[in-house]
C-alpha positions as CSV (number, residue, x, y, z in Angstrom):
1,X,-32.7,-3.6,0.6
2,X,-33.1,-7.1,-1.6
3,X,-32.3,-8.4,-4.9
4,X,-35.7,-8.0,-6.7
5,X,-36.4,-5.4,-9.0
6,X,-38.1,-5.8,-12.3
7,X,-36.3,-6.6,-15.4
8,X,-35.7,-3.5,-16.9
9,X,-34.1,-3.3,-20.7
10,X,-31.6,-0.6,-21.3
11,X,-29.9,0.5,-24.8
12,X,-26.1,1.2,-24.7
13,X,-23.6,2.6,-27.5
14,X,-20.9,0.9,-25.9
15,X,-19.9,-1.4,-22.6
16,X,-16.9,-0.9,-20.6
17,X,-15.6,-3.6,-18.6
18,X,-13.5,-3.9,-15.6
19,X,-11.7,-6.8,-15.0
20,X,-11.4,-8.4,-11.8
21,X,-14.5,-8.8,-9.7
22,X,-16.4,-7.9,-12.6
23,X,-15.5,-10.8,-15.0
24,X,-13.3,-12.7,-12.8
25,X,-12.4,-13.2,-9.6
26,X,-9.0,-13.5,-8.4
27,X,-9.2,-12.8,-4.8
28,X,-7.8,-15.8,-3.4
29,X,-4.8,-15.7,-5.2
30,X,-4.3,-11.9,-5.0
31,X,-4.3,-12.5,-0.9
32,X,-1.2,-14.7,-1.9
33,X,0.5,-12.4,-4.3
34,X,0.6,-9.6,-2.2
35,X,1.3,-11.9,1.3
36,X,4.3,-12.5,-0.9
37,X,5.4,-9.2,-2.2
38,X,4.4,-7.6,1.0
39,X,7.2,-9.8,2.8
40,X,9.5,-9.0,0.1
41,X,9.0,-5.5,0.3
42,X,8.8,-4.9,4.5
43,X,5.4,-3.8,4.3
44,X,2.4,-5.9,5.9
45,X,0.3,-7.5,3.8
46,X,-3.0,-6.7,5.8
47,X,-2.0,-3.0,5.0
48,X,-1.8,-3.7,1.3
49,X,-5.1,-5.7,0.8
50,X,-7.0,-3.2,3.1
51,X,-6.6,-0.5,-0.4
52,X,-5.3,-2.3,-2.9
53,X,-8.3,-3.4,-5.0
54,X,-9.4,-2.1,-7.9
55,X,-6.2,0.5,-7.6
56,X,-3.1,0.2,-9.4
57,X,-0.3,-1.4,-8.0
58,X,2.1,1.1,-9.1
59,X,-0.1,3.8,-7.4
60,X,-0.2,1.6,-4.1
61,X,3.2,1.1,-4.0
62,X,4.1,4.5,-4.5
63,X,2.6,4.8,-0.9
64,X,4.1,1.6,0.3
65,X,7.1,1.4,-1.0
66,X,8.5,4.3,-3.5
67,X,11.3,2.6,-4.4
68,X,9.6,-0.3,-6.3
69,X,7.3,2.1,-7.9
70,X,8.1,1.2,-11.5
71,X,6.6,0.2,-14.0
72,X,8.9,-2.6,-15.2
73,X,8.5,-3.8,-11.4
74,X,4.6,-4.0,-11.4
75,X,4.9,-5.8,-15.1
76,X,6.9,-8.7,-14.0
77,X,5.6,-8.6,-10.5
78,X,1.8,-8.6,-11.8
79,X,3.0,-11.3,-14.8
80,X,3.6,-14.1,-12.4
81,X,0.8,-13.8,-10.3
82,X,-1.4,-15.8,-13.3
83,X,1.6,-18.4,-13.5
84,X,1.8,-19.1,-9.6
85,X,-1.9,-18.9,-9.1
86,X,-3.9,-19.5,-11.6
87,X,-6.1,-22.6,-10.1
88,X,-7.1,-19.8,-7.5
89,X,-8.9,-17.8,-10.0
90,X,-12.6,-18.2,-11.5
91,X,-14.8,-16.4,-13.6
92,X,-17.8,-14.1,-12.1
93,X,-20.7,-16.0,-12.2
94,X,-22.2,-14.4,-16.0
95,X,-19.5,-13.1,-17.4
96,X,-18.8,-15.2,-20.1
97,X,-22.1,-15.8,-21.5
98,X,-22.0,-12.1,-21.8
99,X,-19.3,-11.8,-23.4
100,X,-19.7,-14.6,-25.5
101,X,-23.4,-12.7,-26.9
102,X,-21.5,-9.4,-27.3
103,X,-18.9,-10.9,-29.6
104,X,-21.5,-13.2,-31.7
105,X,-23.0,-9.9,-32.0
106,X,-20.2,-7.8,-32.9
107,X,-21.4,-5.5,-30.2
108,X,-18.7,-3.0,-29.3
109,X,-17.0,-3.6,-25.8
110,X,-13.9,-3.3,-23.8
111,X,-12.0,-3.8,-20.4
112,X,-10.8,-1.4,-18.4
113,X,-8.7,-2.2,-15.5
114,X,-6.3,-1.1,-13.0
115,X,-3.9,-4.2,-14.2
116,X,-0.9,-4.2,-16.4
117,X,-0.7,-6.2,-19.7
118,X,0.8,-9.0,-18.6
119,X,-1.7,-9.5,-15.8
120,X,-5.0,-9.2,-18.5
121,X,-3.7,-11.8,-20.6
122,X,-2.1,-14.1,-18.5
123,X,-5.6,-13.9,-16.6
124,X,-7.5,-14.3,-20.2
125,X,-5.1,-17.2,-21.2
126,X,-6.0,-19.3,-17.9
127,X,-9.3,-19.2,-17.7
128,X,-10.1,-19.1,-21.7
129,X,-11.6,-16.2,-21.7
130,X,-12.1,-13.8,-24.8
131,X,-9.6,-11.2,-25.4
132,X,-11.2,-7.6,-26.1
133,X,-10.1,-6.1,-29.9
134,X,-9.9,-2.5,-27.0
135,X,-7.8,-2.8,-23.9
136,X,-6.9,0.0,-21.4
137,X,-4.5,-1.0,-18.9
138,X,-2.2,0.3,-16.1
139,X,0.3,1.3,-18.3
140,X,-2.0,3.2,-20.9
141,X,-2.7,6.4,-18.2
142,X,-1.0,8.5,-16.3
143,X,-3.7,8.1,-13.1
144,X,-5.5,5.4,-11.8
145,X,-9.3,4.5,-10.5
146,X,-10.7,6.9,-9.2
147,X,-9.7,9.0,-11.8
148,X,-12.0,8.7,-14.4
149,X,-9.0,8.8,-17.5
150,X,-9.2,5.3,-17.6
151,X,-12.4,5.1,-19.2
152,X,-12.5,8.1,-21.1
153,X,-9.6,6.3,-23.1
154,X,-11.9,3.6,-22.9
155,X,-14.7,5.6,-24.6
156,X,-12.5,6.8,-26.8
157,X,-11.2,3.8,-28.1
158,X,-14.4,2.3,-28.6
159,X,-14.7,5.2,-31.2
160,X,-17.8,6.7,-29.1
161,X,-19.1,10.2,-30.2
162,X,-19.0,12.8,-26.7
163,X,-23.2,12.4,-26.5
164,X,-23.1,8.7,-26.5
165,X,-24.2,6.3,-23.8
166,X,-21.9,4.2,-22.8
167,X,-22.1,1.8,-19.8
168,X,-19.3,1.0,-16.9
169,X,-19.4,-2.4,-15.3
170,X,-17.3,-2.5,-12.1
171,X,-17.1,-3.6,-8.5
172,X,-15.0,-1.4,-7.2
173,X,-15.9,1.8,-5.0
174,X,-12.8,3.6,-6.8
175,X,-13.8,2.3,-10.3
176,X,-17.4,2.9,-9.5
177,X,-16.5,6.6,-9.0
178,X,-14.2,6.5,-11.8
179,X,-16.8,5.7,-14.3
180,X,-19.0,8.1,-12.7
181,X,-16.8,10.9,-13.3
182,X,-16.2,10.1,-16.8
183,X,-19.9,10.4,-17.8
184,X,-21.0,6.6,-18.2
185,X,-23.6,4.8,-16.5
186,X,-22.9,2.2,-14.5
187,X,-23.5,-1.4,-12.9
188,X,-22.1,-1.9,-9.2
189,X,-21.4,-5.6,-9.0
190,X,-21.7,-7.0,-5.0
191,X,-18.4,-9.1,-5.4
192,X,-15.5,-8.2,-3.7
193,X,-16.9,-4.9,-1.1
194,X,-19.9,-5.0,0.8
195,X,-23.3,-3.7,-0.2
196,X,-23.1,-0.7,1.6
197,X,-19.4,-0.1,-0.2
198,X,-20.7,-0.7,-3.6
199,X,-24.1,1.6,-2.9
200,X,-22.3,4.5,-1.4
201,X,-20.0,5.0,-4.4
202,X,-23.6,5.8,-6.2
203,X,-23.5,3.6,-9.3
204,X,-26.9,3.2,-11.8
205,X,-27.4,-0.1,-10.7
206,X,-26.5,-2.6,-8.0
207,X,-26.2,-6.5,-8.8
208,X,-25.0,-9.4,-7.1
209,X,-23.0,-10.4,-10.6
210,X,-23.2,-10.3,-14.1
211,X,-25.6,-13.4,-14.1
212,X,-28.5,-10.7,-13.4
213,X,-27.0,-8.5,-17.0
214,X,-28.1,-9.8,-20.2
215,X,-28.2,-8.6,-23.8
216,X,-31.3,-8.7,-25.2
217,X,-30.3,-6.9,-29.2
218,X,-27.4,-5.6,-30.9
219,X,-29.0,-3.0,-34.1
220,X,-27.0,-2.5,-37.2
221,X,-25.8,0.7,-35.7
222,X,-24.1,-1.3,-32.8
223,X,-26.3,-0.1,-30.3
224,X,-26.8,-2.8,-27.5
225,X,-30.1,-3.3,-25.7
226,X,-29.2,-5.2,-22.3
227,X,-31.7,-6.9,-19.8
228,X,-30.8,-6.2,-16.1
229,X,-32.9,-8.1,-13.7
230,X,-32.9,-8.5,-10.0
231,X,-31.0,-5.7,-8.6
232,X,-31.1,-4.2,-5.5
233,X,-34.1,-2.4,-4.2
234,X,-34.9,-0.9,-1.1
235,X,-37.3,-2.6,0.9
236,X,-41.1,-1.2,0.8
């Protein structure tokens, strides 16, 4: 399989965007957070990071460790890792300029994530990134990714009719799935699992990062017309 199919222009109602690995990429310092909490918590940190992405942290460490499985836990837990380790972050190669023509446009859009509040904006507030007018966050379901209530709320908060096409962007197998599930169509970014991860969880697309998505026309009516170019083929 390569990176080389045609350009091909697809019309959305409305984009729904994940958050880490999809417009940035904390992977370095998330290694250290959880090295961290992992000691602090008597649970090895290999075990943790083998799962642990694009899931909740709650949900994990209901697992791992029941007894820090609250919410006001994750919050302050999830809050410093920004703080301690910011410089470790940077943004997914095409993220911005993406965002940056969706909000020029007035084109309607949101994130998604597995992360709590304080994780989204401390990330947003380090690397200057735009903050979304519609946020769905750890706290705001009762289930995470793979469950696909995350972005139904999404959907929902974008003020989306049941028949409208709305798109996913993700990275994650779990959040791949969850979009799935929840009716959207969706772009599998190559950026923290494997090809083979991101292919088997059977998203619309496959793309090495957000540098191959671009919008090509936001109508009156909101509806957003987006270039994807260069993802994955199989080999003739």
């Amino acid at each position: 399989m390569e990176y080389a199919a045609p350009p091909v222009d697809v019309t959305f109602n409305g984009l729904l965007f994940d958050m880490d690995g999809t417009i940035i990429d904390s992977t370095a310092a998330v290694v250290k957070h959880w090295t961290t909490i992992g000691s602090e918590i008597g649970v090895d940190p290999e075990v943790i990071l083998q799962t642990s992405h694009g899931r909740r942290s709650i949900d994990m460490l209901k697992i791992l460790a029941p007894e820090k499985a609250t919410l006001e836990y994750v919050q302050r837990m999830e809050g410093m890792l920004p703080k301690k380790y910011g410089a470790d972050a940077v943004e997914i190669p095409g993220a911005r300029a993406l965002l940056d023509q969706l909000i020029a446009a007035k084109a309607p859009w949101a994130i998604v994530t597995s992360g709590t509040e304080p994780l989204v904006h401390g990330w947003l507030e380090v690397l200057k990134l735009p903050h979304p007018e519609h946020l769905v966050t750890a706290e705001s379901v009762e289930n995470g990714k793979p469950d696909p209530a995350c972005y139904k709320l999404g959907w929902s908060r974008l003020g989306m009719p049941g028949n409208a096409n709305v798109l996913v962007l993700e990275d994650s197998p779990a959040g791949i799935e969850a979009g799935k599930a929840a009716g959207c169509k969706v772009i599998g970014l190559v950026t923290s699992h494997t090809m083979e991860q991101v292919v088997a969880a059977q998203p619309d697309w496959v793309v090495r990062d957000l540098s191959s998505v671009k919008m090509v026309s936001c109508g009156d009516d909101g509806r957003v017309t987006l270039r994807i170019s260069d993802a994955l083929i199989s080999k003739a």
